[in-house]
C-alpha positions as CSV (number, residue, x, y, z in Angstrom):
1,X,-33.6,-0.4,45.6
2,X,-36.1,0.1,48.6
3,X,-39.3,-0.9,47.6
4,X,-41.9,1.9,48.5
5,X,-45.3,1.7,47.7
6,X,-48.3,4.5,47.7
7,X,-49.5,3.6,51.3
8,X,-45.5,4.0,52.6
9,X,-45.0,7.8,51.1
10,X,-48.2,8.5,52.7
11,X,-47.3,7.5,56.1
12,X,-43.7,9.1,55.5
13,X,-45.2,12.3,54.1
14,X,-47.6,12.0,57.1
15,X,-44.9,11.9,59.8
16,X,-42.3,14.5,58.3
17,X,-45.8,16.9,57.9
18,X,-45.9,16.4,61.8
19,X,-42.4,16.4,62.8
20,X,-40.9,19.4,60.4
21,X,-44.0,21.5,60.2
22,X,-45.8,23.1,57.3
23,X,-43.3,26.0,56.8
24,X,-40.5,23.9,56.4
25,X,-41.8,21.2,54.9
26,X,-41.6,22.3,50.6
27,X,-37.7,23.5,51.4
28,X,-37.3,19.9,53.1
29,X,-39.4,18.4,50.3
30,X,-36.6,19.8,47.5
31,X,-33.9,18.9,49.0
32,X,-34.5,15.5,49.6
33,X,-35.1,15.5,45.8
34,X,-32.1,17.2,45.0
35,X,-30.1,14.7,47.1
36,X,-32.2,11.7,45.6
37,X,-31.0,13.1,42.0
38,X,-27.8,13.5,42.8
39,X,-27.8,9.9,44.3
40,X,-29.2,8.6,40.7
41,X,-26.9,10.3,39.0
42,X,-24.0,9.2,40.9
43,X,-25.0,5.6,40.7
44,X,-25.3,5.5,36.6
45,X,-22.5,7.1,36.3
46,X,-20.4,4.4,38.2
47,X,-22.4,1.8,36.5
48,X,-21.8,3.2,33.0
49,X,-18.0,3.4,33.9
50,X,-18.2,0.0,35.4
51,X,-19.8,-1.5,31.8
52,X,-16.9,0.9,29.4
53,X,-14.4,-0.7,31.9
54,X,-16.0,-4.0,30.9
55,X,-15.9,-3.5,27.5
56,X,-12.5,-1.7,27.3
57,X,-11.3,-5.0,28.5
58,X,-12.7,-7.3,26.5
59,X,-11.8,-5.2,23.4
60,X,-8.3,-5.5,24.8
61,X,-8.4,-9.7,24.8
62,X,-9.8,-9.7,21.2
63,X,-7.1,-7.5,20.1
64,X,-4.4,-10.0,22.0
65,X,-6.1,-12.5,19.9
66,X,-6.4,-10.8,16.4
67,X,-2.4,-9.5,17.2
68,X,-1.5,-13.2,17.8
69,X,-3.8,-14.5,14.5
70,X,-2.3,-12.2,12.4
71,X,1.5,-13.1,13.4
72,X,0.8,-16.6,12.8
73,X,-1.1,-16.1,9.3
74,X,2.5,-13.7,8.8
75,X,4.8,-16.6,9.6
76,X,3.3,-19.3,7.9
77,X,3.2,-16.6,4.7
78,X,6.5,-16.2,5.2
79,X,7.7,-19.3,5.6
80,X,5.9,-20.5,2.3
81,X,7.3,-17.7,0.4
82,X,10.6,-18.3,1.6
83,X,10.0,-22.4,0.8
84,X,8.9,-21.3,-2.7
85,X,11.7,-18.9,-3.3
86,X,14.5,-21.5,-2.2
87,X,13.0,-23.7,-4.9
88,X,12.8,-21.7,-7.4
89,X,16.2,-20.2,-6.7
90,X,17.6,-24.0,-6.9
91,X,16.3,-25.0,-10.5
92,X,17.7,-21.8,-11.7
93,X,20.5,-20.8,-10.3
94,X,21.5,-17.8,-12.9
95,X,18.2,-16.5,-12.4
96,X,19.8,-13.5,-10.6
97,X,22.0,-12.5,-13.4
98,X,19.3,-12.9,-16.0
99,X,17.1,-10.5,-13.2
100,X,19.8,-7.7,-13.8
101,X,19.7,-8.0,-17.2
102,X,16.5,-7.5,-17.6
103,X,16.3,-4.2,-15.4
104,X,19.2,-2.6,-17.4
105,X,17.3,-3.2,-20.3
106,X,13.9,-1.8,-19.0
107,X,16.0,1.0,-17.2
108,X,17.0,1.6,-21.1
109,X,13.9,1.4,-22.8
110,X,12.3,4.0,-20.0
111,X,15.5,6.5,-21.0
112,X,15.0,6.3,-24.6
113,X,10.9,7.1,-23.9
114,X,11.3,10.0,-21.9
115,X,14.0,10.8,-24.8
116,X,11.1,10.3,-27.8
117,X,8.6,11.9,-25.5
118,X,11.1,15.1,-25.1
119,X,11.7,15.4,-28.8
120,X,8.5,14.9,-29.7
121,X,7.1,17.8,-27.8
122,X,10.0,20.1,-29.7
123,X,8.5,18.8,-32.7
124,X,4.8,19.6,-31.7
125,X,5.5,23.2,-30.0
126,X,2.6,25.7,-30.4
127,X,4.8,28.3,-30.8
128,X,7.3,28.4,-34.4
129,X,11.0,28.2,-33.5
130,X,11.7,31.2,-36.0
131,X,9.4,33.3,-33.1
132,X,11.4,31.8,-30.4
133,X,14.4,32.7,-31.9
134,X,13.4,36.3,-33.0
135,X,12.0,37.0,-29.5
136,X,13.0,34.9,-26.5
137,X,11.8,34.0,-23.5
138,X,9.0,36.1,-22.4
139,X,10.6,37.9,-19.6
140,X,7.6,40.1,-18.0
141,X,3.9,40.9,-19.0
142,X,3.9,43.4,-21.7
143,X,0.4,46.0,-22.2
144,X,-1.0,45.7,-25.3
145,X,0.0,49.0,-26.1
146,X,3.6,48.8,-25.3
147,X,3.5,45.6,-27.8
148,X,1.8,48.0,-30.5
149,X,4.4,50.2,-30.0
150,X,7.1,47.8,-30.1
151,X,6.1,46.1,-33.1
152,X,5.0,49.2,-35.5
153,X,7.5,50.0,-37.8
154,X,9.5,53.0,-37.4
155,X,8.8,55.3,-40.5
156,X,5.1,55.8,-39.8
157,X,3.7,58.5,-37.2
158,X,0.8,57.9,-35.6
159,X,-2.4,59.7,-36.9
160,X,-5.2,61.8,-35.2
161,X,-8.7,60.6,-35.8
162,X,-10.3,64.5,-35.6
């Protein structure tokens, strides 16, 4: 930047006093401020756009770099699992057929839970199965009333309290 010192803006302010004239001289005075601002402004603005550029790029190389780690650690993890599998695959060879076993029978035993789990909430209902069989599904909301009604037995008349 220029360097300007106390003794310089007094000679400026000295000369443009001279040269634009008193009247002039405050509208002058703000817009060469204005325009200073606006020079500031621009200028940190390309620099801060300069440094996210910066940045943005070297974000971009360490990604390259933890993309290509993280293949490498993926190979060689694949590669030792495959190494492991082909040996253990090679001391047992019916170790497939003993696999399928085994989920048919798990596949069996989770059947026959869900079967005990089914009956035993049959057994443990809330409601009697003499009720459900008298009654049914509940179909819609009854009132209370309409289920006094419905219930009360058909020989008595209702009474008046007065």
């Amino acid at each position: 930047m220029i360097d300007l010192g106390l003794t310089k803006l007094a000679v400026i302010g000295v000369v443009a006093l001279v040269v634009i004239g008193p009247e002039k001289l405050p509208k002058v005075a703000r817009m060469a401020g204005t325009l200073y601002g606006r020079a500031q402004r621009y200028l940190s603005e390309v620099k801060s756009e300069v440094s996210r550029e910066i940045e943005m790029e070297e974000l971009r190389n360490m990604q390259k770099e933890v993309q290509t780690a993280a293949q490498n650690i993926k190979q060689d993890v694949e590669a030792s699992l495959a190494e492991s599998v082909a040996e253990v695959q090679n001391m047992w060879p019916d170790s497939v057929a003993e696999t399928r076993i085994i989920s048919a029978t798990e596949e069996d035993l989770k059947r026959k839970a869900r079967e005990f789990r089914r009956k035993k909430l049959v057994r443990n209902a809330a409601v009697p199965g003499w009720y459900k069989q008298m009654h049914g599904g509940r179909q819609h909301v009854v009132s209370g009333a309409a289920r006094v009604a419905r219930f009360r037995p058909r020989n008595q008349t209702p009474t008046s309290f007065y």
